[in-house]
C-alpha positions as CSV (number, residue, x, y, z in Angstrom):
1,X,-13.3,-3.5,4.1
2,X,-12.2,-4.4,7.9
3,X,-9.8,-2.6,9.4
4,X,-6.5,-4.8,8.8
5,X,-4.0,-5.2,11.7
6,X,-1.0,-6.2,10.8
7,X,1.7,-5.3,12.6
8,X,5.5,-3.4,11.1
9,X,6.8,-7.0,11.6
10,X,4.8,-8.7,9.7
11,X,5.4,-6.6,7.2
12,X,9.2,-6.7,7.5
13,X,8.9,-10.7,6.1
14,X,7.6,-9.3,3.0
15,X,11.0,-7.3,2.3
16,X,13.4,-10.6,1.2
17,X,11.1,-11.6,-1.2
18,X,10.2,-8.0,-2.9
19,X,14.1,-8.0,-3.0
20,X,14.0,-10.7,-4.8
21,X,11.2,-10.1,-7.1
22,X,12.5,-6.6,-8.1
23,X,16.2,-8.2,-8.9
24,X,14.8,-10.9,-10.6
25,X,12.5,-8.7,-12.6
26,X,15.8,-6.2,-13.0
27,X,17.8,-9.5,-14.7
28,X,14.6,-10.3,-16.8
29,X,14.6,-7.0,-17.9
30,X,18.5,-6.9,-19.7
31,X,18.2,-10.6,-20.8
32,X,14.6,-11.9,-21.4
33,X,15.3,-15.8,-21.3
34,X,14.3,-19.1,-19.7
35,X,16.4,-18.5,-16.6
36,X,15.0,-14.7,-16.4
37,X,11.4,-16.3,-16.8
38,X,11.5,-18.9,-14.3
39,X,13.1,-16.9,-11.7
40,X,10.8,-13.9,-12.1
41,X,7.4,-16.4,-12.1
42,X,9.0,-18.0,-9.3
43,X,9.7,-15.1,-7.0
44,X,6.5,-13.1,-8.2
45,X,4.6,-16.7,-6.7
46,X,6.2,-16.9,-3.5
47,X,6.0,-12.8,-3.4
48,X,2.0,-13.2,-3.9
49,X,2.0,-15.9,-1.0
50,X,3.7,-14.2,1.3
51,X,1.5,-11.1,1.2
52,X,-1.2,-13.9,1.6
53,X,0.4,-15.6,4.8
54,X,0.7,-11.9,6.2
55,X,-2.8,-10.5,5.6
56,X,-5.0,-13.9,6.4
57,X,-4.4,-14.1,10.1
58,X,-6.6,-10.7,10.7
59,X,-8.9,-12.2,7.9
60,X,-9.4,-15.7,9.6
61,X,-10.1,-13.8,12.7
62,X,-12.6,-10.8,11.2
63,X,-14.4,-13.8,10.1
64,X,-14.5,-16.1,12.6
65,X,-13.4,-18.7,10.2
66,X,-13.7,-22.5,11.0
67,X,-10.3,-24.2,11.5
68,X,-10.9,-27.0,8.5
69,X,-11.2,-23.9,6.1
70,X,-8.7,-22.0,7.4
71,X,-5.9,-25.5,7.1
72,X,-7.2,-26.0,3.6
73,X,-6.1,-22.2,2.9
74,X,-2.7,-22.9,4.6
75,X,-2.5,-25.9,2.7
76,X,-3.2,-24.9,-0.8
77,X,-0.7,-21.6,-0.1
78,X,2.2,-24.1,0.9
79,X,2.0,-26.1,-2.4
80,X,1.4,-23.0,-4.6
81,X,4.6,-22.0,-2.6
82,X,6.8,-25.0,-2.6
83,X,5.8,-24.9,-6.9
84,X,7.4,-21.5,-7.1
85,X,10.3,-22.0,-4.9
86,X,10.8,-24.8,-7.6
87,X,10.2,-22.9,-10.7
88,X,13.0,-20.4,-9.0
89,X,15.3,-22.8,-7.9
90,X,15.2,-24.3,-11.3
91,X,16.2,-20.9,-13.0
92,X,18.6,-20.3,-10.6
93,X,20.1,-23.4,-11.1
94,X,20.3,-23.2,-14.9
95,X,21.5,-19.6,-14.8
96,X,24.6,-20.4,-12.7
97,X,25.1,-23.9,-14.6
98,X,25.0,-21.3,-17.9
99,X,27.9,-19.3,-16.1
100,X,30.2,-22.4,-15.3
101,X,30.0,-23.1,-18.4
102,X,30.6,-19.4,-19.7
103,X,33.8,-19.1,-17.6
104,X,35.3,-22.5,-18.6
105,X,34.8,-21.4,-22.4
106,X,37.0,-18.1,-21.6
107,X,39.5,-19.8,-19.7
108,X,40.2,-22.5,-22.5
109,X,40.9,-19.3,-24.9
């Protein structure tokens, strides 16, 4: 394999989503539900992309890749993106929806 060069910036973009991969996984882990399984596929999707938007600007260039392959890449990565943002918005949504609801049942006791 090429050598990669990707710079300690680059890699500093990948820390808010591992952050949020871990403490969704970490939720997942003490209640295993469908909040807890759409926020974990969510993050773990946008995670996967965004180690794919870090590493494929030293690819494109290593191989000299046309520009109408490299869009279609960029592309297909922002849809697969913008579907897991929506799968973790969705759980996140639900989960705090779930806590409103929660917290009004205690304070009607």
């Amino acid at each position: 394999m090429e050598n990669l060069n990707v710079s300690a910036f680059s890699i500093i973009s990948l820390l808010v989503p591992l952050m949020t991969m871990i403490i969704s996984i970490f939720y997942a882990s003490k209640k295993l539900n469908t909040e807890a399984f759409l926020l974990v596929s969510g993050s773990i999707v946008v995670f996967a992309v965004a180690v794919f938007f870090v590493f494929m600007p030293s690819l494109m260039q290593s191989r000299n890749m046309p520009i109408e392959i490299i869009s279609v890449y960029y592309n297909i990565a922002g849809v697969i993106t913008f579907m897991g943002s929506l799968m973790f918005a969705i759980g996140f949504l639900m989960l705090v929806l779930k806590v409103i609801r929660q917290n009004e049942a205690v304070e009607k006791l």
